[in-house]
N, C-alpha and C positions, 0 to 999 in steps of 0.2 A: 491431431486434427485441430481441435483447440489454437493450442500453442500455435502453429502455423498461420492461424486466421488472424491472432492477435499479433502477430510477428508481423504481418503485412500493412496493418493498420497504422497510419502514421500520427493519430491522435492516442496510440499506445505506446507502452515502451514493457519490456521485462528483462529485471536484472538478475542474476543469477551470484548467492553463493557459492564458493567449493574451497575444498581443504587443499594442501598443498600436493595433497596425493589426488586429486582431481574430483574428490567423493562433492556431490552437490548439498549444502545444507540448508539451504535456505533461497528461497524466491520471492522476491515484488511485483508485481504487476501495478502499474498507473498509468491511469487515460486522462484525457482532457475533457471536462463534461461545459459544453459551453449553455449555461444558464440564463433565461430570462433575468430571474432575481436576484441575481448574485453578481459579483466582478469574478472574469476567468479565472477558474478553479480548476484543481486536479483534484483528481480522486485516485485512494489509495482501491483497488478494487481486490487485492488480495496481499496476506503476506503470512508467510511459511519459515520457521526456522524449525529445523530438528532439536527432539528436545534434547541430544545431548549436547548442543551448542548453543544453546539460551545462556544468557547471562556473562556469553562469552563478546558480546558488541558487533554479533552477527548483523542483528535486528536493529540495531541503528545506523552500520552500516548500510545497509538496504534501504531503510529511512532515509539518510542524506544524501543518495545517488537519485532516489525518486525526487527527493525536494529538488535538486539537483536538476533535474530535467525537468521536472516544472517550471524551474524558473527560465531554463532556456524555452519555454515554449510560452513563455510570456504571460504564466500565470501567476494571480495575485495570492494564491495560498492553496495550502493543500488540507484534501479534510480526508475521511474515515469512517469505518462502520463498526463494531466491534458487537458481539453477543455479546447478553448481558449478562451471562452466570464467567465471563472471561476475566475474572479480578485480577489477576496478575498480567493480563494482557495491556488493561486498563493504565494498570500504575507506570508500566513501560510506557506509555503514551505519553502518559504525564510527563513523566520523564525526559521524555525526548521533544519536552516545549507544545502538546500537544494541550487543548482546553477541550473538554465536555461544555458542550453548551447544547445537546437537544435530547433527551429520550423518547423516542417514539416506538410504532409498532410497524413492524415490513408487512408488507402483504405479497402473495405472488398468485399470480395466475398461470395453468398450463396452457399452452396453445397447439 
């Protein structure tokens, strides 16, 4: 149901890994969040790789499709959220030309 809502949404996009046997390993999901404060931005709003394909270029593959479609959708960069007990999530970021630049705290309300 999800998926289906975000699949219709034209300020989203979701790309899909899979193996050559069809098996799925990894998912992105990236919207466009248009910002008072900021120049047009995408946001990474999910990304999934199975752990036994980490390390294999799953996840920057997935990376460079979103970047990818941010730039066809005329944004000036793309950012991310990451937990902060995530240290190996982290260094992959780095990695992939990504910068830490804010630590804060999420809040959520149910409705």
């Amino acid at each position: 149901m999800r998926l289906r809502h975000v699949l219709r949404q034209r300020n989203g996009a979701c790309f899909v890994a899979e193996t050559r046997g069809r098996d799925v390993v990894g998912w992105v999901h990236v919207s466009v969040r248009p910002l008072l404060e900021v120049d047009r931005r995408a946001e990474i709003d999910g990304i999934i790789v199975d752990e036994n394909a980490r390390s294999t270029g799953v996840g920057a593959r997935l990376l460079a499709e979103a970047e990818k479609w941010a730039r066809h959708m005329r944004c000036k960069g793309v950012s991310l959220r990451s937990n902060v007990i995530r240290d190996n999530a982290h260094e992959f970021y780095l990695r992939q030309g990504y910068q830490h630049y804010k630590t804060q705290k999420a809040f959520r309300k149910t409705l």
